[in-house]
Every structure is written in C-alpha cells, then in structure tokens.
N, C-alpha and C positions, 0 to 999 in steps of 0.2 A: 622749242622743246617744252615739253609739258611741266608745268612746276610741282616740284615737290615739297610738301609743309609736312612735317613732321614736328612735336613735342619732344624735350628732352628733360628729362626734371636736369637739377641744380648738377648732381654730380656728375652725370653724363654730359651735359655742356660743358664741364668745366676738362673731361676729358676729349673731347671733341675737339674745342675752339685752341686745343692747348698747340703748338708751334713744332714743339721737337720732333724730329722723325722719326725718332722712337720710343715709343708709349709704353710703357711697361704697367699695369693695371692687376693689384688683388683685388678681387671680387667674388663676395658676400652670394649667398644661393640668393635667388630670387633678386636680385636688385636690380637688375635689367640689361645685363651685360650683351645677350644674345640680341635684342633691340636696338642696341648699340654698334654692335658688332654688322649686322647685318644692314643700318643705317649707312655707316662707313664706309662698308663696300660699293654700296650703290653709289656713293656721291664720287667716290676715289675712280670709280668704273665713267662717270660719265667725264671726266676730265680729257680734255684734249691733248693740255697742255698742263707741266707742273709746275709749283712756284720757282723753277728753278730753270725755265723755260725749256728744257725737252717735250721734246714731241711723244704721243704718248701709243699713237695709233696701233703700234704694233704691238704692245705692252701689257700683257693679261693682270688680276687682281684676282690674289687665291684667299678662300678661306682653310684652313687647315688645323684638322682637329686631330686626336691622338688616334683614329680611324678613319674612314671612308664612312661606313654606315651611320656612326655616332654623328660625321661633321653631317651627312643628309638629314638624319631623323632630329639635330638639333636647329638646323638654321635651313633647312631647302626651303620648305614649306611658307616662311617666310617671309626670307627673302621676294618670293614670287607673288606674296602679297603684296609689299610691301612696292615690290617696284612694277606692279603689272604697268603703270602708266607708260615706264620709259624701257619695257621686257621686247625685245624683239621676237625673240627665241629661245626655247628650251630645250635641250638633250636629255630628257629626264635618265636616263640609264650613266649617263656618265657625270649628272649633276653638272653642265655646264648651260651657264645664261649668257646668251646674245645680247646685249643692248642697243638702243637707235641708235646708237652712234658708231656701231660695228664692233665696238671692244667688247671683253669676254670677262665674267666673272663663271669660277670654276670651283667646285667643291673637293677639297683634297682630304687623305689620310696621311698622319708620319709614318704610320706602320709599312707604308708602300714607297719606301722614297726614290724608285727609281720613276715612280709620275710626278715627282716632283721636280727632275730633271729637264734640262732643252730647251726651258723657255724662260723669255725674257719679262720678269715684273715691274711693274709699278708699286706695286700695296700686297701686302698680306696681312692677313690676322693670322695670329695662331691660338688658339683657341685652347684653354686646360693646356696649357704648356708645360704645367708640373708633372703632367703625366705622358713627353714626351721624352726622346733621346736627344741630349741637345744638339747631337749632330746633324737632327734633319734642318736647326736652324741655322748652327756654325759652318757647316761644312756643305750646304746644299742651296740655303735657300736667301742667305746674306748676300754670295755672290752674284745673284740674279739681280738683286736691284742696284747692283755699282754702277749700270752706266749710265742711268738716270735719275740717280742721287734718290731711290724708293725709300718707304716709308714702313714700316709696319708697327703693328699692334698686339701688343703682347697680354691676354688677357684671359684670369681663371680663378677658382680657390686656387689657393693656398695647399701642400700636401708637405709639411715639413719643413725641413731648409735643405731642399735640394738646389739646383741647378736656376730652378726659379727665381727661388730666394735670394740668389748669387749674381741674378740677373737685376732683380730688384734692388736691391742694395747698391749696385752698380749707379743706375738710373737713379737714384737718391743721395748719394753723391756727387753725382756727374755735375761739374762747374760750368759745364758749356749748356749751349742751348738744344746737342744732338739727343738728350734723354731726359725721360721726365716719369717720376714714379707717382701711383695715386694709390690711394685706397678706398676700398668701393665696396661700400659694407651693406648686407640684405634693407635695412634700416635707411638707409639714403634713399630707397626708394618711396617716395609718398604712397606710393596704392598696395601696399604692403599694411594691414591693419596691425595697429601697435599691441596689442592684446596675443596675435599669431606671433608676435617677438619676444615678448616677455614669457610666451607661452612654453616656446624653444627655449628660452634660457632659467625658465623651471624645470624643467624634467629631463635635458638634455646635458653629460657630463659637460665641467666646464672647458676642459680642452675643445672639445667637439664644439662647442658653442663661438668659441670665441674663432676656431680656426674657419668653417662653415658660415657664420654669419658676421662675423667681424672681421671677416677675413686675415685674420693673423698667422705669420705664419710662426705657429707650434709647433716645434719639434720636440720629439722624444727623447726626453732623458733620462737621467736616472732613478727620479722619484724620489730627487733629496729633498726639496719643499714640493710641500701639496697643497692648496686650494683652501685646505681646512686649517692650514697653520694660519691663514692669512688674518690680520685683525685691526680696526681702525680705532681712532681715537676724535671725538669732534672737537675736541679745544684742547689746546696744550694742557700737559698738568703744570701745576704749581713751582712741586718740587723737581730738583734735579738740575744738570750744570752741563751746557752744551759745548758738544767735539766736533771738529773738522776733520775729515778723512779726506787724502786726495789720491786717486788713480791716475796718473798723469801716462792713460796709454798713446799720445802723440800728439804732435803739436801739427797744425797746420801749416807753417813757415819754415819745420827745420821736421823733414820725414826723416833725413837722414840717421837723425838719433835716436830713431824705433827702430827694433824690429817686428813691433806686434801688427803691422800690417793699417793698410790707409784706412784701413772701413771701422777704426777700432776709433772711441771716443773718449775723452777725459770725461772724469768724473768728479764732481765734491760732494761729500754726503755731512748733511748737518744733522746731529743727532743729539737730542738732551738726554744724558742718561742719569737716573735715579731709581729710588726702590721698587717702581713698578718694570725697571728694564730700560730698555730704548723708547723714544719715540723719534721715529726720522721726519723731521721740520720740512727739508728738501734734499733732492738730491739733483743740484745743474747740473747737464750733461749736454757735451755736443765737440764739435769738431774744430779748437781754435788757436791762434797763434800763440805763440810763449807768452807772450806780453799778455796778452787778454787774458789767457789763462793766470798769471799771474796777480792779475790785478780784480778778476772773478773770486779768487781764492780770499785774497785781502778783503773783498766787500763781504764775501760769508762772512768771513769772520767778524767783520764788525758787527754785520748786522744782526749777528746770534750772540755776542758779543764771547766769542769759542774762550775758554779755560786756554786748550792746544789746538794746536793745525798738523797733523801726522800728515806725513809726505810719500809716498813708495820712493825709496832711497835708487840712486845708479845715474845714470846715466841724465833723464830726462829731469829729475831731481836739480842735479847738477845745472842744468842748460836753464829754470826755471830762476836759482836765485840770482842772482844778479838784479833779475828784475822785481823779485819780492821786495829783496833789498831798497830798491826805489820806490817801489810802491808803498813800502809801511811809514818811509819818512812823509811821501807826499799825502799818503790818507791820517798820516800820524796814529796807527795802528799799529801795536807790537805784539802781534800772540808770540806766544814760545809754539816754536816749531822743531818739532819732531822728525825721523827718521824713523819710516816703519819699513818692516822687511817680512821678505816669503821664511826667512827663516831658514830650520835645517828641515821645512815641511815643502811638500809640491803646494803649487797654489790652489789646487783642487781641496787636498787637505787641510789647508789653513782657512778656506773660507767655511768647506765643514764644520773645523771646529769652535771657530768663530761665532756661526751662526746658528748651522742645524739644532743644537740643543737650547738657544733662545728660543726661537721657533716652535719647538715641540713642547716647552715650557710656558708659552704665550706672556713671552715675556720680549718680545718685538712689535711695537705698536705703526702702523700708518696713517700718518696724515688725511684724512676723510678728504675726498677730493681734490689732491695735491694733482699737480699733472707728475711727479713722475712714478706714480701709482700705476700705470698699465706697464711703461716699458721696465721696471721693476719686478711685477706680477712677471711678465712674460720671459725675463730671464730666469727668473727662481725658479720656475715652473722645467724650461730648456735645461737647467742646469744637474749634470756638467756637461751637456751635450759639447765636444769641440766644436760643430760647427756654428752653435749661438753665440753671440757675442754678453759678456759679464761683465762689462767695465763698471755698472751699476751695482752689482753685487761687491767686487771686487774692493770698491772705493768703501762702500758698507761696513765691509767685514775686518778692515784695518782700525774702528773703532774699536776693537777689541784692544788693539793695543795703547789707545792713544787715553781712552780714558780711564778714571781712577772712580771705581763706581764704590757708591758710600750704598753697605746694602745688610739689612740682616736678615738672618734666614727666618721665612715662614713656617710653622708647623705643618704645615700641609703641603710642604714640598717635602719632605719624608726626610730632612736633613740628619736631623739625630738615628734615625735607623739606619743611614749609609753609616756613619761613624761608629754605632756600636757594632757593626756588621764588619769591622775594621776597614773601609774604606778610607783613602788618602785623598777627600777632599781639595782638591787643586780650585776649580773655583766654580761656589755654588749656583751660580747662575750659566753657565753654560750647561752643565751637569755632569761634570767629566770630574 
C-alpha cells in the first residue's frame, strides 16, 4: 500500500491521535478543519480492521454536511487530492470514492436523510453539525455504526447553544473514555498570518469574533451586559475589604440534592469591594465533590483573607456544612458565613439588579488576565439566555448581599440631582 505522510499542526493532532469514538470539535473559520476532516476519512477508509477487531470490509465511511452540494464544493475536491495515491475510483455525480482496498468513501447531505439510510458504517464526520437536524445524527445515522462499535466526528463553528452545544458539553463532561470535546480556534492554525487575526478582531463585532474565530459558542441574549461595560484592572487597588460568594450549583458526589442539572458548576467569587466598586480577584469554578468544594471555599477565603463567605442557602447549603465545619478547624479559618437568597426576586432579577447598574456605572472592575475572564465575558454576554449556563454570574451577583461597602457618593455620578428630584436613593452604587 502506498504510504501516506501528511502534516498536522499541534491542534489537529491532538484531535486526531485522541482515543474516544466520539470527537466533538468547535472550529474557528479557517483553522483547518476540512484538512482534517478529509485526512480522517481517508485513513478510517483504508482500515481493514478496527481497534475493536470487526471486520470492516463491508462497512462504508460517510462525510455529511448540512447539504449534498455544500458537503461536494467543500471537501470533494479534496479529498481526491489528497488521496489520489490510495483513490481507486470515482463516481463524481454521486460524490462516492472507491479505494484499493474496495471500501467506499461517500459524500452525504442531512437535508436528504433518506441517503443516509441502508447502510452499514465504520466512521462519519459530520460536518457544521450546528446547522443540522439532530435527527439525522440521533435517529438515522448513530444506529449504523452499533455493530461495529463506529466512530465519528463531530466538527463546525459554533452557531449559538443549539443542539451542538448540547452535544459539546456532553463530550466535556463525559467521565468515560467514549467522548471528548476540543476547541479549535482560526488561530491554532500556524499559516494563518497573525495580523489577518487581530485584523478580524478590529473591525469585526465582538460576538461575531469570538463565535467565528474563537469558536465560542455565543448565544443570543438579552443585551443585559455588553462588551462595552467590560473593564479591567492590572494590579489590585489598595483600598477595599474582600467577600466570598458561593453558587453551590451541584456537587459531583451527591446529584441527588440538585436539581439544577449535571452540566451546571459551582462557583466562588472573590471580590474586594471599596470606593471605586468591585474588583473580582477570582472566580474557581468547576465540577466537584462536597468535600472539595468545601474546603476550595475555605482556601479562598484564607487566601483573600474574606471579611464574609455568603452561601446560596437550601438545600446544597445544608449538605456543604458539615464539612465547612471540619475544614475551618483543620485549616483553623473562621470567616462568618452567611446565607444568601434569591429573595422574593426571580434569579434573573436579582442578578440584574445586583449587577447591570455596577456595570453600566463602570463600577465592576476585572482581573487583567485572570483565567476566569473569557467564561465570565461569555456568560454576561449569553445572559439571560436559558440555554447558557451563569453559575459564574450567579455566584458574582450574591456579593451584593454579602458585602458592606464603605462608599461616598461622587459628584459626577449626578447623586444630589436624584435626591432633589425626590428620588429614594436605595443604594447609590447600583443606581436604583
């Protein structure tokens, strides 16, 4: 058999070489996806045999784009470069490749799913999946590779938090070795000139920017923070006296006492507040057992050395101290801990008011280069979209309650004209 050598930069190998058999992949315009894609198929096409020893002979490998035309005019072309060495045959009218080894590689649409029927696979890609019906993957094209344990490739931008996204997040949690999510942004690519990037993220809105080249998936909310609230800080200020917030949306070891869903992640947010407003120090976020989370909570607080630690009160509250309780003797740590609540407000509301008028007052500062600076941006931005996840926000916005901010009004925040305008001043920094 003829050998094939192909180049991969870093992040296409690192999708490539990866194990689980289902690859879920956002991907950045221009990063090299379709090179990728159509690399895959050739190598999956010349297999005989799978890791899982099935035979494979009878067994086709589809590419499948959200049309027939779109999957030809993006990867035929190709593909048939790319494999002339090991191409037996071509069908050009129906987009299928013969290979020497008698298996078939075949160019599909979803919008046709009854060609997608009757036959037995090895591999697919599916190709812009965001702009598919997930039926043609759930209900048509899953069932094809059960009998010899197939593989496929899930890979596109980004268009929202669809079905994708739902797919994605799957694969990002998934414990086992059957899924694995990447991201695969324009920029990973090296022969991409840095200048055509920075170029795109001057003149191009920032949604559009980060969805398209950062492959993020953006979804459309409701324009409660904008891009323009956003404002960082390079070195802590002086003054001001740090709070702990905690979102304790589920624990890894007891689901049972959530009901906010598995994909949902605790949060702490350290926040020093003083007369110029907030600045958020950090905010950990991730998916972990009581205990851990417990004693995560304890180390913020030492290490910001917290005034308070506000808690969202219920349930998971409850299931947490026990082990606070043990952790403060053993780290010999005592913040006063709080119980914060939604109130008689939806939680929609409360983080509104919590925050939008910081916000619009530029009176919420971030951490210059903190890491949780993008999944921050990218909830505020979602928000209140339902289908994004805010536990980041959420944890945030309960500083409202937890701290006692030492503050006096500026003249140039127009405080005395609210009051002789008879306004009832509630509290001058949110603006309400």
């Amino acid at each position: 058999m003829p050998d094939l050598n192909f180049e991969l930069h870093d992040k296409q190998l690192q999708i490539f070489n990866s194990k689980a058999r289902l690859k879920v992949c956002a991907a950045g315009r221009r990063g090299g996806k379709t090179f990728l894609s159509a690399i895959t198929l050739l190598i999956e096409g010349l297999k005989n045999e799978n890791e899982h020893g099935y035979k494979l002979s009878d067994k086709r490998v589809f590419y499948v784009a959200p049309t027939f035309d779109q999957g030809k005019r993006i990867i035929w072309d190709l593909i048939k470069d790319l494999g002339k060495e090991v191409i037996q045959s071509t069908l050009e009218n129906q987009a299928i490749i013969t290979l020497i080894n008698g298996r078939k590689i075949e160019i599909k649409g979803a919008d046709r799913p009854d060609t997608l029927r009757g036959v037995g696979l090895s591999y697919v890609v599916l190709d812009e999946y965001a702009f598919m019906k997930p039926d043609a993957w759930e209900k048509i094209l899953r069932p094809t590779l059960t009998d010899v344990m197939g593989s496929a490739l899930f890979i596109g931008t980004p268009e929202g938090k669809n079905h994708f996204y739902d797919l994605y997040m799957q694969a990002a949690n998934d414990e086992t070795s059957t899924m694995e999510a990447f991201t695969f942004c324009s920029m990973d690519n090296p022969t991409i000139d840095p200048t055509e990037i920075e170029e795109a993220r001057r003149t191009l809105p920032s949604a559009i920017f980060r969805q398209e080249y950062e492959a993020s998936f953006t979804a459309s909310g409701g324009m409660v923070f904008t891009d323009d609230m956003i404002q960082y800080m390079d070195d802590e200020p002086d003054e001001g006296t740090w709070y702990v917030a905690v979102d304790p949306s589920g624990y890894a070891d007891l689901e049972q006492v959530t009901s906010s869903g598995n994909t949902d992640e605790c949060a702490i947010a350290c926040v020093k507040v003083g007369p110029y407003g907030w600045y958020i120090g950090d905010i950990f976020h991730g998916k972990w057992g009581v205990r851990e989370t417990a004693t995560k909570v304890l180390r913020a607080a030492q290490q910001y050395k917290a005034l308070k630690v506000g808690i969202e009160g219920g349930s998971l509250k409850n299931a947490m101290m026990p082990y606070l309780n043990d952790e403060m003797m053993r780290l010999r740590t005592y913040p006063s801990i709080d119980a914060v609540t939604h109130g008689s407000k939806k939680k929609t509301d409360r983080i509104i008011w919590a925050l939008q008028g910081r916000f619009e007052h530029g009176r919420i500062w971030f951490r210059k280069g903190a890491e949780y600076v993008r999944p921050l941006e990218s909830q505020l931005i979602d928000f209140p979209n339902p289908l994004a996840h805010d536990d980041l926000i959420d944890a945030l916005a309960y500083i409202d309650q937890v701290a006692q901010t030492d503050w006096e009004p500026d003249p140039d925040d127009g405080i005395e004209e609210w009051e002789e305008d008879g306004f009832d001043l509630i509290n001058p920094i949110t603006g309400y």
